[in-house]
C-alpha positions as CSV (number, residue, x, y, z in Angstrom):
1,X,89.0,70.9,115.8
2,X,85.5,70.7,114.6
3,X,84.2,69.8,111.1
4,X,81.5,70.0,109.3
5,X,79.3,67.5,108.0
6,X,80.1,68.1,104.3
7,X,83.9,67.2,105.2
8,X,82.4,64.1,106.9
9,X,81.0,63.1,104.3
10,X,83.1,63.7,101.9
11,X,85.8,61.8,103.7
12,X,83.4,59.0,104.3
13,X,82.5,58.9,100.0
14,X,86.0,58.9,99.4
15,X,86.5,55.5,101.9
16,X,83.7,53.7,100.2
17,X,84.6,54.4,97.0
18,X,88.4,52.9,97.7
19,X,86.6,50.2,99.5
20,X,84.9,49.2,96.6
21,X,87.4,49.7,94.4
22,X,89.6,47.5,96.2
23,X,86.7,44.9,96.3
24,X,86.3,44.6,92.6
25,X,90.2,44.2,91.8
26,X,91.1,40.5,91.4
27,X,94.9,41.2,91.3
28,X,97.0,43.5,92.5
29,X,101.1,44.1,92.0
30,X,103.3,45.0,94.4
31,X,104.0,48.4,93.1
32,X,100.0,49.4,92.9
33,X,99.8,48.5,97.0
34,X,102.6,50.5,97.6
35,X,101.6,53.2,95.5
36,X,98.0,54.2,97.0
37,X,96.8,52.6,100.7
38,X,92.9,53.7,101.7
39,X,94.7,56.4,104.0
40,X,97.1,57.7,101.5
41,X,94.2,58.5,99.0
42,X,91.5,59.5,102.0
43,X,94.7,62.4,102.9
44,X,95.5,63.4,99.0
45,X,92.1,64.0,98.2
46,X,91.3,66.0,101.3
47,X,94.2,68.4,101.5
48,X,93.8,69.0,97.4
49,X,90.6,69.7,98.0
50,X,89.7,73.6,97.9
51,X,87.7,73.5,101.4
52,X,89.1,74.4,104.3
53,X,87.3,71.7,106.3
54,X,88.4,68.6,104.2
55,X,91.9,70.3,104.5
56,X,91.5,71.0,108.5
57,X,90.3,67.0,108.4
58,X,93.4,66.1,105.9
59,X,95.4,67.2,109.2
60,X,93.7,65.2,111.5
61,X,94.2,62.0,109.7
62,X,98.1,63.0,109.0
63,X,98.5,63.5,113.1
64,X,96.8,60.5,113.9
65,X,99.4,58.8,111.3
66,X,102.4,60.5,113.1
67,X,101.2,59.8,116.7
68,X,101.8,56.2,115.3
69,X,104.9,56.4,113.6
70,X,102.8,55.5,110.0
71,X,103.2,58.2,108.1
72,X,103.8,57.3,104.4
73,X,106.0,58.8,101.4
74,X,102.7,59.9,100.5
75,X,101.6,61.4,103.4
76,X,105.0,63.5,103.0
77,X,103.8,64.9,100.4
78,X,100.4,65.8,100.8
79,X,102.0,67.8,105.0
80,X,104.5,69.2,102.4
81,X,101.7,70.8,100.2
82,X,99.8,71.7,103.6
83,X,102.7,73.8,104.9
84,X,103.0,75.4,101.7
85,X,99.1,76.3,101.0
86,X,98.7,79.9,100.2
87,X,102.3,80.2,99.8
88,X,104.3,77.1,98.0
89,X,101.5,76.6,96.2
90,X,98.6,78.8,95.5
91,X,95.4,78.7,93.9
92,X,93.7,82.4,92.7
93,X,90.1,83.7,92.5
94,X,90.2,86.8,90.0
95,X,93.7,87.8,90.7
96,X,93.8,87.2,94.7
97,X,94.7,84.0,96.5
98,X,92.2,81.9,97.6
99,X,94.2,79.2,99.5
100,X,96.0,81.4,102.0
101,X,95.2,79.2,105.4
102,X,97.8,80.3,108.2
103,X,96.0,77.9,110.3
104,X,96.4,75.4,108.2
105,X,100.5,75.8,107.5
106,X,100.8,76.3,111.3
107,X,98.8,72.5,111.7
108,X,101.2,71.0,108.8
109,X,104.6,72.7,110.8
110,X,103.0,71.1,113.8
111,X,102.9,67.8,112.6
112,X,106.1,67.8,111.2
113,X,107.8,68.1,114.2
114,X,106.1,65.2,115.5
115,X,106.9,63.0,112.2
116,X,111.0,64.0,113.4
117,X,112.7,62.7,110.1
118,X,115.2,64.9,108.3
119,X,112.9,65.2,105.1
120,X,110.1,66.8,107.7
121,X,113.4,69.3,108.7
122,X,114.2,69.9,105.0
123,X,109.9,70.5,104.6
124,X,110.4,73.4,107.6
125,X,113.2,74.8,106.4
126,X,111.4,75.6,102.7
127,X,108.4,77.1,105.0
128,X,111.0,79.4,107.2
129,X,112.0,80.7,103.7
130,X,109.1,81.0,102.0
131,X,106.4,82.4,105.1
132,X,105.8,85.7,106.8
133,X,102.9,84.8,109.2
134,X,104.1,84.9,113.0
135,X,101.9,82.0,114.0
136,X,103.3,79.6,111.2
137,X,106.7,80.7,111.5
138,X,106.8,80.1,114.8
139,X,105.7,76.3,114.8
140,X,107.9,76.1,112.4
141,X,110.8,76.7,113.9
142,X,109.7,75.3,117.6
143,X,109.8,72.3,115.1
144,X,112.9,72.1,113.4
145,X,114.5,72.5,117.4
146,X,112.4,69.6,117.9
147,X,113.7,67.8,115.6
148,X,117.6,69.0,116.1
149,X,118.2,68.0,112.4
150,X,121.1,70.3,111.5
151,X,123.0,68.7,107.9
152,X,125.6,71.4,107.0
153,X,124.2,73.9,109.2
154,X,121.2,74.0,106.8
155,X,118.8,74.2,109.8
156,X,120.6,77.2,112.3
157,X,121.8,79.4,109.1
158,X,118.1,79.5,107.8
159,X,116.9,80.7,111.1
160,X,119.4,83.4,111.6
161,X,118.9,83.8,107.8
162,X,115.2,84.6,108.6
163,X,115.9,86.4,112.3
164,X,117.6,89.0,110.5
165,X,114.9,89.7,108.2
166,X,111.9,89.7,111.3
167,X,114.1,91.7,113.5
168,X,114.0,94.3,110.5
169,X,110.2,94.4,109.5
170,X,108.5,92.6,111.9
171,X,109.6,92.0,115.5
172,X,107.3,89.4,117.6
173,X,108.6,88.5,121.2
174,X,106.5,85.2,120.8
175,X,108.7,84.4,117.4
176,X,111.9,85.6,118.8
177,X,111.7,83.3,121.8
178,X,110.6,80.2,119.3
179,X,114.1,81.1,117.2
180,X,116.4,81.6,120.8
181,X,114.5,77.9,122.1
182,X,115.3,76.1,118.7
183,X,119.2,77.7,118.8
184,X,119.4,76.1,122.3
185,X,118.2,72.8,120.8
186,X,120.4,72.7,117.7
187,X,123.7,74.2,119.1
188,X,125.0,70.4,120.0
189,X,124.8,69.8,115.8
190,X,126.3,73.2,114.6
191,X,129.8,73.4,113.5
192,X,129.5,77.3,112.5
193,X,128.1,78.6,115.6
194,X,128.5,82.6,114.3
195,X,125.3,83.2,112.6
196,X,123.5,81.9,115.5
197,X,125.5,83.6,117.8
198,X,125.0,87.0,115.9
199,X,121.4,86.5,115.4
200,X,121.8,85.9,119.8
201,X,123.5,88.8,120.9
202,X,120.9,91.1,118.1
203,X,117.6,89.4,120.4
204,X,119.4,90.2,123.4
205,X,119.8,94.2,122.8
206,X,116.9,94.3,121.2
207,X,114.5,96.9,123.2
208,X,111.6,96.3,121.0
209,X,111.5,92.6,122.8
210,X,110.1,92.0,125.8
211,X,112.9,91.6,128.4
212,X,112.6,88.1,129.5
213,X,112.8,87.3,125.7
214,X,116.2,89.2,126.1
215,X,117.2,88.1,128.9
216,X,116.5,84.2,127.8
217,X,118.5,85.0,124.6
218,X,121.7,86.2,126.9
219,X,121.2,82.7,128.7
220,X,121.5,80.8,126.2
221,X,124.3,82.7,124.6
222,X,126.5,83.0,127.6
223,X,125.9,79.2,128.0
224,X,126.8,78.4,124.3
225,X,129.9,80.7,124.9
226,X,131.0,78.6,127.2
227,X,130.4,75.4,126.1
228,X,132.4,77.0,123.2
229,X,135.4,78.3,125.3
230,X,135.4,74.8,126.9
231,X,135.4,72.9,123.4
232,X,138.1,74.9,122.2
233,X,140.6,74.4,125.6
234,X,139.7,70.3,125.5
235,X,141.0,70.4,122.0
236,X,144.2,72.4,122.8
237,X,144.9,69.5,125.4
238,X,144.8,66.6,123.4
């Protein structure tokens, strides 16, 4: 991902200035070093910035953090507004949004997979709601499987939820083979298993699909079947 030098710089002015900053304070309590590390304000200053590259570089920084297992409260925060910009939160020039970065959501839903804590699940599961661009949907979702976090069947009934609505106005093999993965993934943490099954068996007649996307969705629904059937007779036994 290249950037230019303006978002170099900028990043490196921002650095400086919290070097310096941090130089000049005597004392510090507890709760101001918890509040704000050098990274924390680097990332919030990038990603609210309106440039795409200070935003593109914002990303950088927050993967770097979740490659390493360091990513903050504040970092949340700051992928949160990522995977939302253009649609969670938007800024407008003369009536038209001027934030609306798919790449830029897709990066965040990226990310957020790799950060694998059940806030990140509850961050993708506002985006599946709130989105209507393949690309990000799709990371989205390969995400949440990734991450298998499933609390009250939150996770599986907001795919189906959206499935239903893409099958309807939108249909993308690429996206319906990111929803039958992530169902795969999550079936082992889903009481309910009917929406998901329902959403299945609507991907595998679907004709507007290409058939291995079919075909992969009557795999896994045969094999969640009869994991089901053989749930159900273990139970009868005890």
């Amino acid at each position: 991902m290249k950037l230019n030098k303006k978002a170099a710089l900028f990043a490196a002015a921002l650095i400086l200035s919290f070097a310096a900053f941090a130089q000049d304070e005597e004392e510090s309590t507890v709760e101001g070093e918890y509040m704000s590390s050098m990274d924390d304000i680097v990332v919030q200053e990038l990603s609210n910035s309106d440039e795409l590259e200070n935003k593109l570089m914002a990303l950088q920084f927050l993967e770097e953090a979740a490659n390493n297992g360091k990513v903050s409260p504040d970092m949340m925060v700051s992928l949160d507004h990522l995977a939302g910009e253009g649609t969670n939160t938007q800024s407008r020039t003369k009536g038209r949004v001027s934030n609306n970065f798919p790449e830029v959501r897709r990066e965040a839903c990226r990310i957020l997979g790799k950060v694998g804590t059940p806030e990140a699940a509850k961050s993708l599961n506002k985006i599946v709601k709130a989105d209507n661009e393949p690309m990000v949907l799709s990371a989205a979702i390969n995400s949440l499987g990734e991450i298998g976090f499933n609390e009250n069947d939150e996770t599986t009934n907001t795919i189906a939820f959206y499935s239903d609505r893409f099958e309807t106005l939108n249909p993308t093999s690429s996206l319906a083979l990111e929803i039958v993965n992530a169902y795969e993934k999550l079936a082992p943490n889903t009481k309910d298993k009917k929406p998901m099954l329902s959403s299945l068996q609507r991907i595998a007649v679907d004709y507007r699909l290409a058939k291995p996307v079919r075909n992969r969705a009557k795999e896994v629904l045969n094999n969640l079947r009869g994991s089901d059937s053989s749930e159900k007779k273990s139970n009868n036994e005890r």
